[in-house]
C-alpha positions in Angstrom: 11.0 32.0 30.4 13.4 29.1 29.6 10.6 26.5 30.4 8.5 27.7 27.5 11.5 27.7 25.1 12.4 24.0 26.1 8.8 23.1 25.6 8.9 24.7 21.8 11.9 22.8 21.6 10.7 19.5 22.7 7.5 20.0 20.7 9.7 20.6 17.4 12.1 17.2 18.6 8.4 15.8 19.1 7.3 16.5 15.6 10.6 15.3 13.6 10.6 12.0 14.8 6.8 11.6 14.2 8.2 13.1 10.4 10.7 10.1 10.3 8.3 7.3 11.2 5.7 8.8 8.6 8.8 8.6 6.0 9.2 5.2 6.8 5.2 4.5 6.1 5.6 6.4 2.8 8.6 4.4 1.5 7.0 1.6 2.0 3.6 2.6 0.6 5.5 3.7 -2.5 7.5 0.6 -3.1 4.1 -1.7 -2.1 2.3 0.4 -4.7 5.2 -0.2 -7.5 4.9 -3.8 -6.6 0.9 -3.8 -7.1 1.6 -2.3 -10.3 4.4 -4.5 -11.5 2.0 -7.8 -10.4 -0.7 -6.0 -12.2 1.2 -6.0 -15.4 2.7 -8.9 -15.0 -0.1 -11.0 -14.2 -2.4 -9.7 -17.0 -4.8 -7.9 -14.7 -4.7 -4.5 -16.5 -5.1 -6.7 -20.5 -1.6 -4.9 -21.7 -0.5 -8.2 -22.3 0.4 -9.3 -25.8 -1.8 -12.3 -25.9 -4.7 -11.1 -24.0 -6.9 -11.5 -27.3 -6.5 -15.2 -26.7 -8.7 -16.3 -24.1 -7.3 -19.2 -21.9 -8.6 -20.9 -19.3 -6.8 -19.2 -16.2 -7.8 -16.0 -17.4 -11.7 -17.3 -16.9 -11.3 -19.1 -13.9 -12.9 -16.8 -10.9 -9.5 -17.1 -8.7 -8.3 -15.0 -12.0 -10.8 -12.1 -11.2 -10.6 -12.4 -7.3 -6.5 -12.0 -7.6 -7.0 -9.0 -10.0 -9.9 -7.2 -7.1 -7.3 -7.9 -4.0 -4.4 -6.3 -6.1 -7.0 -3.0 -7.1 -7.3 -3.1 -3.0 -4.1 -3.3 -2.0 -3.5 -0.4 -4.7 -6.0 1.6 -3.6 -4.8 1.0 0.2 -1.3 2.5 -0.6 -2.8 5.7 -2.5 -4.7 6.4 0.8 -1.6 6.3 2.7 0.3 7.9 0.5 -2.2 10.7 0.2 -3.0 10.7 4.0 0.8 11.5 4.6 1.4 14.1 2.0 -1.6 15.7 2.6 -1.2 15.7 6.4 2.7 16.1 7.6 2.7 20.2 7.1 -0.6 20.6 9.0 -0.6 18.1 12.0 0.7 18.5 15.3 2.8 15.6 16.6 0.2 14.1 18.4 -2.1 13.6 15.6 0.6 12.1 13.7 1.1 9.6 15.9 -3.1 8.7 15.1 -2.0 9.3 11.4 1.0 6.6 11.8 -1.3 4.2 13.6 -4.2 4.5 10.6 -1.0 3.9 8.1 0.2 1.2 9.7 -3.3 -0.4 9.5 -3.7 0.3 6.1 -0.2 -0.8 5.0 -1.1 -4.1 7.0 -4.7 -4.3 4.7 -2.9 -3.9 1.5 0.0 -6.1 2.6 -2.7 -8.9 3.1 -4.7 -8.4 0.0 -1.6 -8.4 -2.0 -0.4 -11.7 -0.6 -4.1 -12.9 -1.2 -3.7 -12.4 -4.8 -0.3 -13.6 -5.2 -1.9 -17.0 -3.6 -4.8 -16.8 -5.5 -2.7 -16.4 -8.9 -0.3 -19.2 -7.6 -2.9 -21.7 -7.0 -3.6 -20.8 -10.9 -0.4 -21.3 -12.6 -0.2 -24.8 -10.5 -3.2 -26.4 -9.7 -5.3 -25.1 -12.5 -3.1 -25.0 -15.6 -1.6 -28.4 -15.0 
């Protein structure tokens, strides 16, 4: 009788930590989404700049229009793992989480890359192309 208590326990030890890891995907999800939206605004990508009725010539340039589609993906990459782990931590088990972590952590890497992609692309802009 005391071995299927310790296993209920163990299961519910189990299923915390996979909780905390998944909180650790989600805060960083979050603040990589803020920072895609920042960037966004910053960079011009969304047009709610002041002077976006004036045309220049880094606004034309295709690296302009590549750095805007790698920031929408690394957007939309954090709003699947953000919805993937709200969605998911009531209903899994703990050993699907740990599949659920490994598909965050992927997706957090793919959004992590495209993000840096644009900042290089908009970076080769404002110094090669501008000057």
């Amino acid at each position: 009788m005391d071995d299927g208590a310790v296993e209920i326990r163990e299961e519910k030890r189990e299923r915390r930590e996979e909780q905390r890891r998944l909180i650790v995907r989600f805060v960083a999800a979050v603040a990589l989404d803020l920072f895609t939206g920042v960037y966004k605004r910053a960079a011009g990508f969304d047009g709610s700049d002041p002077n976006s009725g004036t045309e220049t010539t880094e606004n034309e340039h295709s690296a302009f229009f590549w750095a805007a589609i790698f920031n929408t993906v690394a957007h939309l990459f954090c709003m699947l793992v953000i919805f993937h782990i709200i969605s998911s931590v009531v209903v899994l088990a703990a050993r699907r989480m740990r599949s659920l972590r490994e598909d965050c952590d992927l997706k957090l890497l793919c959004g992590f890359i495209c993000v840096t992609i644009s900042l290089c692309l908009m970076a080769y802009l404002r110094w090669w192309v501008t000057c």
